[in-house]
BARODO-766516 format. One record per residue: residue in three letters; y, z, x of N, C-alpha, C in turn. Coordinates in steps of 0.001 Angstrom, whole numbers, plus 500000, padded with zeros to 6 digits. Each point is the difference from the previous one (the first is absolute). Example, Ala and Ser with C-alpha at 12.3 -4.5 7.8 and 13.67 -1.06 7.14 Angstrom:
BEGIN
ALA494310507800513190501190500000499110501200500000500900/SER501050499280499650501190500060500820501090500730499230/
# end
This chain:
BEGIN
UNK505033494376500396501005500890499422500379499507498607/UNK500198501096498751500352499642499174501773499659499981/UNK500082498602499310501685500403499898500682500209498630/UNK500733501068500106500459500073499000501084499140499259/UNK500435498867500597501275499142499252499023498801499896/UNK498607499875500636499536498951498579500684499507498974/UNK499829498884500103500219498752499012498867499254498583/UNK500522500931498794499094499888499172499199499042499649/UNK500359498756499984499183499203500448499703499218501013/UNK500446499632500877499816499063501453498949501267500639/UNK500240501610500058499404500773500644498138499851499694/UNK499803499896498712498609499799499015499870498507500401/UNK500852499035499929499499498608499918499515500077501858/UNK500858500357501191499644499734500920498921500584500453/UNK499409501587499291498760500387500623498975499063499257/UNK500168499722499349498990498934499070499673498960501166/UNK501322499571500138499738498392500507499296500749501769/UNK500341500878500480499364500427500964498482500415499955/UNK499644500321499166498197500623499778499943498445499800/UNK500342499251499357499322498579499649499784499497501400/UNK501225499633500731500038499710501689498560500369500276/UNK499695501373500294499178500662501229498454500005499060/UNK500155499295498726498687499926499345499648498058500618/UNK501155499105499979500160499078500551499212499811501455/UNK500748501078500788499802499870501304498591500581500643/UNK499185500788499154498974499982500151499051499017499924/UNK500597498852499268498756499256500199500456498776501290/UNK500725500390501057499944499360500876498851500195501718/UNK498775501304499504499175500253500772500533500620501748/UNK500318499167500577500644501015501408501095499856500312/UNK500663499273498925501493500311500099500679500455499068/UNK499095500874499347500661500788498541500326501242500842/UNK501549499725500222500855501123500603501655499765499066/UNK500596501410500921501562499555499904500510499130499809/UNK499949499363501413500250498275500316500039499266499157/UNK498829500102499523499387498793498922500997499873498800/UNK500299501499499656500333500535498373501486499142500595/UNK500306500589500530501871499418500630500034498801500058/UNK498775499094500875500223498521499783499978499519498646/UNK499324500684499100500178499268498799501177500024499137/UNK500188501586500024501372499952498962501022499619500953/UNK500395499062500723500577499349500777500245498264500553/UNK498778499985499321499342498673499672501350499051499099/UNK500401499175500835500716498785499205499217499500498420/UNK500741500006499051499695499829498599498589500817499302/UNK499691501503500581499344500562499648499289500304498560/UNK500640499965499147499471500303498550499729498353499959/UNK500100498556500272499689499055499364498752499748501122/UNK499660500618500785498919499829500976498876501348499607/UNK500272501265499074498958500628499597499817499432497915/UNK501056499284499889499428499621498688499116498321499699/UNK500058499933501883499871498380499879497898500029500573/UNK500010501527500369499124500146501159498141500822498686/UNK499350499593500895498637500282498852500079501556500536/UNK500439500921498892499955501357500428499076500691499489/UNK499236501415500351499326500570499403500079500795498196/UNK499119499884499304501300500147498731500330501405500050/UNK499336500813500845500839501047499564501215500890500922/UNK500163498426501479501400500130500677500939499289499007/UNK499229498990499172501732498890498890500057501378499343/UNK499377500535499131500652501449499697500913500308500414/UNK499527500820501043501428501166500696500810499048500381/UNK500059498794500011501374498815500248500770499928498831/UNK499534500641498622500173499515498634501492499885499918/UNK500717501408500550500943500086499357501412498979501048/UNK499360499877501163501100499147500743499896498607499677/UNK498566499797499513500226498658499390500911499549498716/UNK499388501096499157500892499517498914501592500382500084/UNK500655500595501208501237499910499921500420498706501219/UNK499220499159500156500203498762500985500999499581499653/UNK500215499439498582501003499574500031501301500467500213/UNK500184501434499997501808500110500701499326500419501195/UNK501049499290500740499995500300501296500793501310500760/UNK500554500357499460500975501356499930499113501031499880/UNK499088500054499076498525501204499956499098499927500808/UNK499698498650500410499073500078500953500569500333501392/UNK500872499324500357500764500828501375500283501531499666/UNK499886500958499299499990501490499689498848499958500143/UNK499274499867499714498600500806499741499308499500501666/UNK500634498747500204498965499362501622501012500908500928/UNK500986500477499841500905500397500740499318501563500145/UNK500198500414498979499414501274499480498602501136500923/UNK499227498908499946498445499694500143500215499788501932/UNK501045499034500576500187499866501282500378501232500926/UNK500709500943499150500337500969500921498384500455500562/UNK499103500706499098498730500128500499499702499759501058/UNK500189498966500346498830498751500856501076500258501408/UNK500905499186499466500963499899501234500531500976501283/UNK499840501384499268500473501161500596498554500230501167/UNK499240499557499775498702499909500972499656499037500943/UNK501123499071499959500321498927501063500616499974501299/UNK499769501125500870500639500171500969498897500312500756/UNK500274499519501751498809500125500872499546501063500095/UNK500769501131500065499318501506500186499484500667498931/UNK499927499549498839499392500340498962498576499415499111/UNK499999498645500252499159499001499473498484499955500618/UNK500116500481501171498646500274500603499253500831499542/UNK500873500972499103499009501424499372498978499718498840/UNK500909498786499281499736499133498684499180499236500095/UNK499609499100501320499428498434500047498477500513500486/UNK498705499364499689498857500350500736499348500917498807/UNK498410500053500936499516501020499453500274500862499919/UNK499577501654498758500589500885500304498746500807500744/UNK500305501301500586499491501002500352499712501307499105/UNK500862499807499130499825501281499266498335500030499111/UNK499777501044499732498833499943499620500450500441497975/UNK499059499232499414500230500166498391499184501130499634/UNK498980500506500391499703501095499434500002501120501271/UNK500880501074500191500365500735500504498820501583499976/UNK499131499781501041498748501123500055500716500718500407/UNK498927501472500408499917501199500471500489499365501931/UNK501080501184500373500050499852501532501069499014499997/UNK500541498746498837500609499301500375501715500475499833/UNK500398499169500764501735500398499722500692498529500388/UNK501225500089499071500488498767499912502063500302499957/UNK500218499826500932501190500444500345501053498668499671/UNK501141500723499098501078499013499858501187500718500219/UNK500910498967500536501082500211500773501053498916499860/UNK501225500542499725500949499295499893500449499807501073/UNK500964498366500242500737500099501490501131500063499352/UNK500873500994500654501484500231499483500610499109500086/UNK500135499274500958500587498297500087499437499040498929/UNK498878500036499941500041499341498551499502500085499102/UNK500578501262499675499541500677498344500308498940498483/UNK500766499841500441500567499418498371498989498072500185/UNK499605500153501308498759498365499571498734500565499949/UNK499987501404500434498595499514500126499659501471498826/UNK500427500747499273499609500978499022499555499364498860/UNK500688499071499632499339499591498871498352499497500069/UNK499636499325500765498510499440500088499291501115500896/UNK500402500695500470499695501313500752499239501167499035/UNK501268499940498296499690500750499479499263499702498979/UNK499551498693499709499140499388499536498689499663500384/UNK499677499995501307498848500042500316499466501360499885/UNK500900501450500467499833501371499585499179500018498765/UNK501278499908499356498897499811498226499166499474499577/UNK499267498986500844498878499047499583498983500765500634/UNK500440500377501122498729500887500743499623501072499267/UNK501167501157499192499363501088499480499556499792498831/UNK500810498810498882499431500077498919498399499216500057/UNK499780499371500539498755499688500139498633501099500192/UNK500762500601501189499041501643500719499581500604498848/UNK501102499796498894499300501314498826500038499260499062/UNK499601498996500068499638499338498558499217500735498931/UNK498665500506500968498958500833499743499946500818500501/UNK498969501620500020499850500434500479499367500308500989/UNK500592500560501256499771499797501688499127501094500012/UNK498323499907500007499388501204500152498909499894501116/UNK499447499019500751499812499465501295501262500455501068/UNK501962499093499919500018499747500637501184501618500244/UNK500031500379499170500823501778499618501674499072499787/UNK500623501515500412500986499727498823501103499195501199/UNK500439499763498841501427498614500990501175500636500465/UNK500705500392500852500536500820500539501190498948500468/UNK501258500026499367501082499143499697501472501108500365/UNK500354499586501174501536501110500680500672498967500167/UNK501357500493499591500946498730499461501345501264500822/UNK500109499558501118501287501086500451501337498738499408/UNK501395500912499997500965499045499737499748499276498725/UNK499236500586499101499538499111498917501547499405499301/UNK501099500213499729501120498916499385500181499037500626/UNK499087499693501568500308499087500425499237498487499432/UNK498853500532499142499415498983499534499624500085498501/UNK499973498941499231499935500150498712497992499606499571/UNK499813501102499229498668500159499441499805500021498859/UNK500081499111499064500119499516498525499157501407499118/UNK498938500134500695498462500556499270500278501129500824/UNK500405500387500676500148501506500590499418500745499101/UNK501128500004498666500038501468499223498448499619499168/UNK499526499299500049498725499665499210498961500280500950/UNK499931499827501169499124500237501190499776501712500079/UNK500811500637500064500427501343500005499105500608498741/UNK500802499273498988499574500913498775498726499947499473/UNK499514498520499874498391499803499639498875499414500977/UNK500380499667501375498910499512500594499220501384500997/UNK500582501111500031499281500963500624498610500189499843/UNK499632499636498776498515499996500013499495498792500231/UNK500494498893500607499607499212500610499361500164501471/UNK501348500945500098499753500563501542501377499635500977/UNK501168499766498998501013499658500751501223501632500774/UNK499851499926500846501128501235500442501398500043500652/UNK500731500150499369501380499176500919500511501708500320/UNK500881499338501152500144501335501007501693498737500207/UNK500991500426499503501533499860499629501082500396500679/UNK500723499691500788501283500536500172501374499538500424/UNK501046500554499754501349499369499690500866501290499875/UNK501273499354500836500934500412500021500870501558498903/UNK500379498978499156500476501006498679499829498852498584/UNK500048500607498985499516499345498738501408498729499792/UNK501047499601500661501069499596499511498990498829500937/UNK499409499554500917499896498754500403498778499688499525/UNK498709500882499412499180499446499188500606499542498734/UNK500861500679499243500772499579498760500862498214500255/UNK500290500113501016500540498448500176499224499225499771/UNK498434499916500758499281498742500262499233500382498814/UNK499449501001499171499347499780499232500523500579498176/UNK501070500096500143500634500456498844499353501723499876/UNK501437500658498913499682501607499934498832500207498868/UNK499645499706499322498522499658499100498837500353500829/UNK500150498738501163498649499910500498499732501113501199/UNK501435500311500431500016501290501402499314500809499390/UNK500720500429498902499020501574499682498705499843499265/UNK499946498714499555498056499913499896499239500306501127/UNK500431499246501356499729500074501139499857501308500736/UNK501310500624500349499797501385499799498933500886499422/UNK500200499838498428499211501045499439498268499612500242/UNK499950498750500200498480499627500338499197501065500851/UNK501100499796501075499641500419501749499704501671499472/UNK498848500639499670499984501552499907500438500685501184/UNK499227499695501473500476501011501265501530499045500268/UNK500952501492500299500989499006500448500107501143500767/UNK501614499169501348500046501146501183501793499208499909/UNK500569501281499358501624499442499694500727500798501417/UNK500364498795500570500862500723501405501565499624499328/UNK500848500414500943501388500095499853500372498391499847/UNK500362499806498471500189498783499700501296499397500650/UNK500950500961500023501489499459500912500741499388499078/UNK500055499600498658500236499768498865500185500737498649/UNK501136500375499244500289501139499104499305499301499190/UNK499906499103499243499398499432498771498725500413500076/UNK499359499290501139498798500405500171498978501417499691/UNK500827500639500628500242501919500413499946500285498792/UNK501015499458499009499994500938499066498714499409498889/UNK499060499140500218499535499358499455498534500526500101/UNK499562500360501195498940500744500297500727501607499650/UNK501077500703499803500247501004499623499560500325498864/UNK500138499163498667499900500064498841498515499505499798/UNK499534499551500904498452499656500292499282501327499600/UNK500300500538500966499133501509500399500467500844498693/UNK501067500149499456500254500283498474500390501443500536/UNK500697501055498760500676501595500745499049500826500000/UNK500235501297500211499321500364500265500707501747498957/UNK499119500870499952500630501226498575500231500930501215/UNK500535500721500367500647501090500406500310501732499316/UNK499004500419499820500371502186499534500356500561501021/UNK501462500339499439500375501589500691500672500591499285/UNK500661501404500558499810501016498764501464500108500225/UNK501214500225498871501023500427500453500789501172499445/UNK500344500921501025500444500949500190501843500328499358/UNK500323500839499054501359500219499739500012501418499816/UNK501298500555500828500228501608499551501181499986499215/UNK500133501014499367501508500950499058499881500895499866/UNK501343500316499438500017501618499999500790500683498568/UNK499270498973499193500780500817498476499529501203499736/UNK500853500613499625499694501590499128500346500720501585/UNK500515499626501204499991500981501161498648500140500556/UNK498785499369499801499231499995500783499441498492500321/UNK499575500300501509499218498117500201498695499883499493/UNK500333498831499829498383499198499814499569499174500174/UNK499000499602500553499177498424500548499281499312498662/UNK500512499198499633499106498694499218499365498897501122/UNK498659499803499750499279498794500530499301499154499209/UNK500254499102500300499243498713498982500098498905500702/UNK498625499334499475499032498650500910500553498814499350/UNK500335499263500813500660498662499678499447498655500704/UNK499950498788499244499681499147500798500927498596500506/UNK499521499451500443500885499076500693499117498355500404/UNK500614498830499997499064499126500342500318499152501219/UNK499558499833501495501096499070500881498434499088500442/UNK501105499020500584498674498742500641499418500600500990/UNK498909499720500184498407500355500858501078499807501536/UNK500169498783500026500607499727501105501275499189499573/UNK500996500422500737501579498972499355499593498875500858/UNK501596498591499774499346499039500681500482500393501079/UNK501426500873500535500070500559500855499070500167501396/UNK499088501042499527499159500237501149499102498752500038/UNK500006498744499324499243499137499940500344498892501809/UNK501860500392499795500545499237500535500468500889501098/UNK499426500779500588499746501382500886499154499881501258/UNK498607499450499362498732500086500546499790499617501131/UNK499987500583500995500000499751501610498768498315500159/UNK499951499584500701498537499197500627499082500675499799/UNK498578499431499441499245500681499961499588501022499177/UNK500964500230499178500189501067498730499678499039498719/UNK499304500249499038499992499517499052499343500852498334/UNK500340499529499025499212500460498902498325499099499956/UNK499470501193499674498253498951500050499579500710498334/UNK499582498526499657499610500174498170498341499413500103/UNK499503500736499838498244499754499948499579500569498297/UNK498978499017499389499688500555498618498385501391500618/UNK499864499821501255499170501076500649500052501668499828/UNK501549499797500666500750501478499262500585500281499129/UNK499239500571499256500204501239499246499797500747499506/UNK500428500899498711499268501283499884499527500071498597/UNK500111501506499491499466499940498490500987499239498950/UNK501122500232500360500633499465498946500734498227499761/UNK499776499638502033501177498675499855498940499117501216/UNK500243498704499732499590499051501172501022499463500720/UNK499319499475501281501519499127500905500988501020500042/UNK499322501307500535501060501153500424501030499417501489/UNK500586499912499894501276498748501049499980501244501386/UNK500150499757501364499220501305501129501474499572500833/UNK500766500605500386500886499894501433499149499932501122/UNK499776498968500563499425499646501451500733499529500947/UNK499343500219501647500575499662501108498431499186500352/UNK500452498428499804499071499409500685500286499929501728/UNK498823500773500437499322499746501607498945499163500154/UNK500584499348501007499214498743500602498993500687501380/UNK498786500304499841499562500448500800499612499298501137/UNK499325500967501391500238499053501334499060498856499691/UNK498639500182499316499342498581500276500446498906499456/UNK500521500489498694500636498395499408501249499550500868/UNK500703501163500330501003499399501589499739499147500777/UNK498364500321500419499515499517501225499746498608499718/UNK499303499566498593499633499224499083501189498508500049/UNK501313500982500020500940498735499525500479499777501939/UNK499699500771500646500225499563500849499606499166500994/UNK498474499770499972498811499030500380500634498805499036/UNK500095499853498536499961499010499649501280499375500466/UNK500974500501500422501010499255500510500240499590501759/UNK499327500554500328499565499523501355498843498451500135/UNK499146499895498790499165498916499779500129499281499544/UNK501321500098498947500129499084498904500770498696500867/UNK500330500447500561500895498482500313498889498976500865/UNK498946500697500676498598499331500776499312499175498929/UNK500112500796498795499082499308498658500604498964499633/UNK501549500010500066500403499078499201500059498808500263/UNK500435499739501538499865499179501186498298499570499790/UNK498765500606500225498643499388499892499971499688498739/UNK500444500301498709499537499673499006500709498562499880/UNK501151499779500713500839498893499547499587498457501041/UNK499359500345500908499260499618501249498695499109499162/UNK499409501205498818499139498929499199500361499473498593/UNK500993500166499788500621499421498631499814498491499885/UNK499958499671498824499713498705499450501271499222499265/UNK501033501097500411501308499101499468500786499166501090/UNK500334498837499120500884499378501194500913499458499397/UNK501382499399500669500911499879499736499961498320499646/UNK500500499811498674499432498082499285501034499713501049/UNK499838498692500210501028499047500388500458498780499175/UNK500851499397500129500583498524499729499144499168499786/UNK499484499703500483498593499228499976498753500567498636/UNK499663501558499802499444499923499068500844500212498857/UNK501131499938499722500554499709498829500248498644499157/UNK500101499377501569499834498375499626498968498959498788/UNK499089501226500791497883500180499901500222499865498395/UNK500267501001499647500527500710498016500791499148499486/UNK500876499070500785501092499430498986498928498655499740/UNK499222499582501082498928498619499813499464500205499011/UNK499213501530500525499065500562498591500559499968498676/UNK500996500463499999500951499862498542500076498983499220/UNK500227498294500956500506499131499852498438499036499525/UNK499435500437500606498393499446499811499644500252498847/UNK500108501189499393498925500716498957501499499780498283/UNK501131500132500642500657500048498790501264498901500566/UNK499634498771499810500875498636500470500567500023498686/UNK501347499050500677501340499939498454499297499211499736/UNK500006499664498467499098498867498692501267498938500115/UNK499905499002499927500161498858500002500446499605498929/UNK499626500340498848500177500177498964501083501115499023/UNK500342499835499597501090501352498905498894500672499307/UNK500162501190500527499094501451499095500568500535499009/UNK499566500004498678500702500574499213499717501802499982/UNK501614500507499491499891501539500121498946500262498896/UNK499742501334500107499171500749499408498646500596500196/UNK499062500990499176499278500061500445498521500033499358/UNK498791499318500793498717499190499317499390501299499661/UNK499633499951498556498575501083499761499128499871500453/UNK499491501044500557498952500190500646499072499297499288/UNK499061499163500257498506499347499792498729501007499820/UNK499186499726499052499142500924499901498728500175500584/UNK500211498537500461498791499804501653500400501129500906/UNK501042499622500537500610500572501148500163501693499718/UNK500464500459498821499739501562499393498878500338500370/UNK498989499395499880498246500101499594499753500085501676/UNK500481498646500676499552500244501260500556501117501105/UNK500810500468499379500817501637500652499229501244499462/UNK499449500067499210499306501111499964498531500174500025/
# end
């Protein structure tokens, strides 16, 4: 989740010092996990045990900037503090098992495959963030290039304010010919406007060409898709009699008038199931994305459809979990990580001075 009361700098210094961590913790081979990342920035005299320690030069890098603020100790507890929420919020038994181990997910996402994510309402606020980060690693990868083997990437994001998608509005707007297709939906525009600011809603919005606007339940909203659909011209003819000179007479004359297509009114009207449908499919000689009053029906087979799958789903979930490869760490392998920690990055014996070493041009040479 993005937050918005970020801290202009501790917020930048701690994702720093965090990508440095998990660039760190990769090179610990089968215990480059969570765990690992937490035992370190946790680690008794930590910055004088990664400036004391033979690091890769281009992890002393991403260390650059916590090194050279070593010396106050007031910055470095912000930024290690900073950087801890990350880690820490993933330290609880019912959560950490999802994190630790191999994964299952597959990195390049074929034809036939599906890859289902799910929040647990109980613990949304630990587990969305790396939830919604692995999301994004999976799709931006999928369309790096174009998918013409594996077809197009087919990305449904229900409840979307519930999770923050940096590249959304960029995914939307230019990766379609990659082969990316997002299929969107949410509430009313006031809780996409929270999590992703009013800028980026109506990029988002206007991206999405088919839309299916049901009764938002929200006036802002309502009137927002009102002025969407734009007015509409109105002729009729109007009629006046008199009777000067002692006889009557009818004058008629055509007048026009302009009112909204739809007010937000009837927006905020719309029974279940009632909605406006905007396709760039329909239309005619003169206009595109002619906007249609529909009654979506759910016909019997897709009835039948959701009704099998909920009679099975709970059999699947139970066998699928029967062969799962997650398990719950214990005490004992955390212990495992703090040895590991203590082994590979021991306190120096010696006083480390702050700052940070230029990279070597061996070591440049031998990285690429």
């Amino acid at each position: 989740m993005k937050s918005q009361s970020e801290d202009g700098f501790f917020g930048p210094s701690g994702d720093q010092l965090t990508q440095a961590i998990l660039m760190l913790t990769k090179e610990f081979g089968e215990y480059a996990d969570i765990m690992t990342a937490a035992a370190i920035l946790s680690s008794e005299q930590m910055i004088n045990r990664l400036m004391g320690a033979s690091l890769n030069p281009w992890i002393r890098i991403a260390f650059g900037q916590l090194f050279s603020s070593a010396a106050s100790e007031k910055t470095v507890a912000g930024i290690t503090a900073t950087a801890s929420l990350m880690f820490t919020r993933f330290m609880a038994k019912n959560t950490l098992g999802c994190f630790v181990g191999k994964t299952t997910l597959p990195l390049e996402i074929k034809r036939k495959q599906m890859i289902i994510f799910g929040l647990d309402r109980e613990r949304r606020d630990a587990v969305a963030p790396l939830m919604t980060s692995i999301l994004h690693m999976t799709i931006a990868r999928n369309i790096a290039s174009k998918r013409v083997d594996s077809g197009p990437l087919i990305v449904a994001l229900d409840e979307l304010p519930s999770i923050y998608l940096p590249d959304l509005y960029r995914w939307l707007n230019e990766s379609r010919s990659e082969g990316f297709c997002g299929i969107l939906g949410w509430q009313n525009m006031g809780q996409l406007e929270k999590n992703y600011g009013k800028e980026v809603a109506k990029t988002i919005l206007g991206a999405c060409s088919t839309k299916f606007v049901f009764n938002p339940g929200e006036n802002e909203s309502a009137q927002l898709f009102s002025s969407f659909l734009g007015d509409e011209e109105i002729k009729y003819k109007h009629s006046s009699r008199s009777t000067g000179g002692g006889k009557p007479s009818t004058t008629t004359s055509e007048q026009e008038k302009t009112k909204k297509l739809f007010e937000s009114a009837q927006f905020l009207k719309l029974p279940a199931g009632k909605c406006v449908f905007i396709n760039p499919a329909y239309a005619n000689k003169e206009e595109g994305s002619v906007p249609l009053l529909k009654t979506i029906k759910i016909g019997a087979y897709a009835d039948n459809i959701e009704q099998y799958n909920q009679q099975k789903w709970q059999k699947l979930v139970k066998n699928m979990a029967l062969h799962s490869t997650q398990k719950y760490p214990t005490q004992q392998d955390l212990d495992i990580r703090i040895k590991e920690v203590d082994r590979r990055l021991p306190i120096p014996q010696e006083p480390v001075e702050a700052g940070v070493e230029a990279l070597p041009v061996d070591g440049m040479r031998s990285m690429l």
